[in-house]
N, C-alpha and C positions, 0 to 999 in steps of 0.2 A: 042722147042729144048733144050733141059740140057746141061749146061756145068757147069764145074765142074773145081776149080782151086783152087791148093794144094799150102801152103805157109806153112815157118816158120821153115824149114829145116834146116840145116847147119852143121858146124863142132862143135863138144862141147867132152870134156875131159871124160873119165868115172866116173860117179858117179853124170853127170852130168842130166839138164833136158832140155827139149824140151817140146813148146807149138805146136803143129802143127794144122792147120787149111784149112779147106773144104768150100769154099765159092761158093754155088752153083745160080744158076740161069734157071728159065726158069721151075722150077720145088720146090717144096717146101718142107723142109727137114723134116718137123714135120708130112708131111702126108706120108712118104717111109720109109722103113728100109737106113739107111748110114752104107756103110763098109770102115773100115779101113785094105786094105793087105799091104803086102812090100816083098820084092825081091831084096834077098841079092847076091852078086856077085856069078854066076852059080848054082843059086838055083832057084827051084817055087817061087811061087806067094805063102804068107802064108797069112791066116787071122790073124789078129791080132785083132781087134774090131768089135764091133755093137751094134748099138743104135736102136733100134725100133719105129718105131714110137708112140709106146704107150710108150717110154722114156727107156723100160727096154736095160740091158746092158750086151754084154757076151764080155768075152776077151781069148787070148790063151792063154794055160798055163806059154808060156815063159813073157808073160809079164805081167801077172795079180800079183794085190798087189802092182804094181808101177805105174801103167795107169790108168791114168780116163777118157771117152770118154764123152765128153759133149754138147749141143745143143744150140744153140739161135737163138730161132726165128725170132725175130726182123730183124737180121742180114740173116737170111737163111743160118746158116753156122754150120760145125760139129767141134768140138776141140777135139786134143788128145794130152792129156798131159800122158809123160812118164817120171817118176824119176828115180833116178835110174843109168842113160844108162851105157849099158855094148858094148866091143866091139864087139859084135854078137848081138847088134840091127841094126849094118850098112846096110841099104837097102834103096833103094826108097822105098816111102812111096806112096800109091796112093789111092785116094779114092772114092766108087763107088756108082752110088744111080741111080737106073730103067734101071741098065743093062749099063749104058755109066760109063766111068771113064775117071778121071782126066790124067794131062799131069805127073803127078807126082813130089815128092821132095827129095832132097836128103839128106837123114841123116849118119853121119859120125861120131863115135865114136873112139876116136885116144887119148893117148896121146903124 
């Protein structure tokens, strides 16, 4: 069984950054594709990331050039670091791998 649990969320100012992190279990992150969406108050669900498991990396246009999605094995976990933040990153952030997803986190760009 996969679970999948999203950390690292929080409040932070614009211009600010966020490490956010996917710690999965029960399933191994180096052998699936990992997505990162997020779903901003009265909106879909958007992609924002993905890591392949052959390590390649696509991102949305809104956030590419300030996001890097990253992997460690070791740990079985996916990192997404965004610079940057603007206040239209505000969203949960959730993330998915074999079709289950995370409880999600919440990011919050305010000043």
């Amino acid at each position: 069984q996969v679970q999948l649990v999203e950390s690292g969320g929080g409040l932070v100012q614009p211009g600010g950054s966020l490490r956010l992190s996917c710690a999965a279990s029960g399933r191994s992150v180096s052998s699936e594709n990992v997505h990162w969406y997020r779903q901003a108050p009265g909106k879909g669900r958007e992609l924002v990331a993905v890591i392949g498991h052959l390590g390649t990396t696509l991102y949305c246009d809104s956030v590419k050039g300030r996001s890097t999605i990253s992997r460690d094995n070791a740990a079985n976990t996916v990192h997404l670091q965004i610079n940057n933040l603007k206040p239209e990153d505000t969203a949960i952030y959730y993330c998915t791998l074999n079709m289950c997803w995370g409880q999600g986190t919440q990011v919050t760009v305010s000043s």
